[in-house]
C-alpha positions, -999 to +999 in steps of 0.1 A: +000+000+000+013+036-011+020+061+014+014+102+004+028+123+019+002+157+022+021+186+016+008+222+026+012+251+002+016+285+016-008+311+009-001+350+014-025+354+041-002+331+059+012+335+096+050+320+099+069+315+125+106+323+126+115+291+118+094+292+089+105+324+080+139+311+081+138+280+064+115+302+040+144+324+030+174+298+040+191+317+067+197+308+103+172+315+129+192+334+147+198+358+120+156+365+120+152+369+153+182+398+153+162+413+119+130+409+139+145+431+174+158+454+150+130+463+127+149+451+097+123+426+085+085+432+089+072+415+115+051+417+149+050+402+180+014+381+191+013+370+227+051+374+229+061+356+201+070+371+170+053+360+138+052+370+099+026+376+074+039+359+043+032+386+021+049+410+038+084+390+036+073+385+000+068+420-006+097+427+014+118+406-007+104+426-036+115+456-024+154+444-015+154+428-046+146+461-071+169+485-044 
């Protein structure tokens, strides 16, 4: 009997986690979380934990990429 795996696709609407973020844009976590203290990367904090809307780090992205 086959196994699938199910695989979840991101939508923009979608709240990550640094980890996600991380993994997202293949840096270490500890990289995010000192972009995160400092403003550099959009993000806010929910209960004390910081989190990400995705299409804000894509937007983001946009932005770093066309300066």
């Amino acid at each position: 009997m086959a196994r699938f795996l199910k695989v979840k696709t991101m939508n923009n609407n979608d709240i990550m986690t640094q980890k996600d973020v991380a993994k997202y844009l293949k840096m270490s976590l500890r990289s995010i979380q000192d972009w995160s203290k400092n403003g550099y990367i959009p993000a806010f904090k929910l209960v004390g934990s910081w989190r990400y809307k995705k299409s804000d780090i894509d937007n983001w992205l946009e932005t770093k990429r066309n300066s």
